[in-house]
C-alpha positions as CSV (number, residue, x, y, z in Angstrom):
1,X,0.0,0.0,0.0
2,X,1.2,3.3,-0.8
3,X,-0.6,6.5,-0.4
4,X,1.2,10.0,-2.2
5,X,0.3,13.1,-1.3
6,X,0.9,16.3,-3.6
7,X,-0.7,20.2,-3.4
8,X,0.8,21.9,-0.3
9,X,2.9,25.1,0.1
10,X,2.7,28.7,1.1
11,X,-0.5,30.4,0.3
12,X,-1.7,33.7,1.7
13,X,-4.8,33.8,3.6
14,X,-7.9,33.8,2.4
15,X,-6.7,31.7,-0.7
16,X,-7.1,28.5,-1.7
17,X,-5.1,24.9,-2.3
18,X,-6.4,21.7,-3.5
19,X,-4.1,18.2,-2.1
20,X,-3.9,14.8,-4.2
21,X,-3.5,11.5,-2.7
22,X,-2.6,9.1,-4.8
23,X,-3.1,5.4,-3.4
24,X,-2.0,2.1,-5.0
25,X,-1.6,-1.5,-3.7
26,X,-5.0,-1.7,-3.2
27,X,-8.5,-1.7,-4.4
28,X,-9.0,1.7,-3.7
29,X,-13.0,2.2,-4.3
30,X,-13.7,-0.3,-1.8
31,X,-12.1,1.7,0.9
32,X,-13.1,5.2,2.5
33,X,-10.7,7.7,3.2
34,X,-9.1,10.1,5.3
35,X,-7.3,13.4,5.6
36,X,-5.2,14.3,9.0
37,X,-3.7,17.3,9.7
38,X,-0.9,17.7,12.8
39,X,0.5,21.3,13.3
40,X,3.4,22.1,15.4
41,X,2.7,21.3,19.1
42,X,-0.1,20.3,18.8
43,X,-1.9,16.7,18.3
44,X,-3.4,15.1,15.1
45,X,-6.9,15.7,14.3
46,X,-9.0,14.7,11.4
47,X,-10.2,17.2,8.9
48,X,-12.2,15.2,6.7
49,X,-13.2,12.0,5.7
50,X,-15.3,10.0,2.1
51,X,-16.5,7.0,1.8
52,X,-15.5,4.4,-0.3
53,X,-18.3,5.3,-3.2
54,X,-18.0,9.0,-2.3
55,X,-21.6,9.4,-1.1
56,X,-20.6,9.8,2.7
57,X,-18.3,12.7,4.0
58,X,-17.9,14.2,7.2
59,X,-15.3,17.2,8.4
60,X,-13.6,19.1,11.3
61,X,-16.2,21.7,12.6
62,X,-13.2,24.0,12.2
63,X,-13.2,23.2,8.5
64,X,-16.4,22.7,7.9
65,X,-18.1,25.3,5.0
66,X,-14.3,25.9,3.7
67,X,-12.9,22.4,2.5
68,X,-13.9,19.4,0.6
69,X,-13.2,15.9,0.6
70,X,-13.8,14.3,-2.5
71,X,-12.4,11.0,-4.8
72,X,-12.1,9.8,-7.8
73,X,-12.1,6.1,-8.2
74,X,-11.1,5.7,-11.7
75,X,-7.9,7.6,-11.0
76,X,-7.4,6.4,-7.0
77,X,-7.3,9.4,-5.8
78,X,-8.6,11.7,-2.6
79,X,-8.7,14.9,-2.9
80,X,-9.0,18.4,-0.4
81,X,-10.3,21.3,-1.9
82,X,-9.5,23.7,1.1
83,X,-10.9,27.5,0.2
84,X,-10.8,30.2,2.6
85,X,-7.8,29.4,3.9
86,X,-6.7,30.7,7.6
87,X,-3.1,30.7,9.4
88,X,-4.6,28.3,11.9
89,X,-4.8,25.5,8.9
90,X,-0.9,25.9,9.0
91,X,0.1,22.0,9.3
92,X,1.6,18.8,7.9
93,X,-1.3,17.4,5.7
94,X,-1.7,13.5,5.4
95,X,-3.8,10.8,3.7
96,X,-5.1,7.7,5.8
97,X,-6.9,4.6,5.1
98,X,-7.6,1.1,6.7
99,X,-7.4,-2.2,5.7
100,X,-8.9,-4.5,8.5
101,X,-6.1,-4.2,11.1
102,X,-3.8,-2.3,9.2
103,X,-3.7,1.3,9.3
104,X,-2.1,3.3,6.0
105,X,-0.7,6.8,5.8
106,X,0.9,8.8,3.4
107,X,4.1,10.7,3.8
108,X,2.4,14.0,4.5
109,X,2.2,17.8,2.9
110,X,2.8,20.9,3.7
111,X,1.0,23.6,4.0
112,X,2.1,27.1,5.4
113,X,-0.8,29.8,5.3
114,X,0.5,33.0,6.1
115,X,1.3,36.7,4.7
């Protein structure tokens, strides 16, 4: 399983990014997915989650209204459309999935909000 994310850097805020995660290794549609966020000091929370068809989704309440999770099965990728951006979203950005007992992440990406 491999899971490789792509988007982040230094936006100003207010603006807007959109992060890939590019998953192989597995059947991808039959799995949902996960985005985690951890920011200096502080712990790792999760920002938004899909199900495996795309119907179901579910986010921070400190994101909600400003990003979305979305995939696309044919190309096994997640994606975070994050809008509205704020200096608080400042953090390492990572992809996660399950596999029965295994647990999957990716190797993470940046993103820096700030003037």
């Amino acid at each position: 399983v491999q899971l490789v994310e792509s988007g982040g850097g230094l936006v100003q805020p207010g603006g807007s990014l959109r992060l890939s995660c590019a998953a192989s290794g597995f059947t991808f549609s039959s799995y949902a997915m996960s985005w985690y966020r951890q920011a200096p000091g502080k712990e790792r929370e999760l920002v938004a989650a899909i199900s495996s068809g795309g119907r179901s989704t579910n986010y921070a309440d400190s994101v909600k209204g400003r990003f979305t999770i979305s995939r696309d099965n044919a190309k096994n990728t997640v994606y975070l459309q994050m809008n509205s951006l704020k200096p608080e979203d400042t953090a390492v950005y990572c992809c996660y999935t399950v596999r029965g007992p295994a647990a999957y992440w990716g190797q993470g990406t940046q993103v820096t909000v700030s003037s």
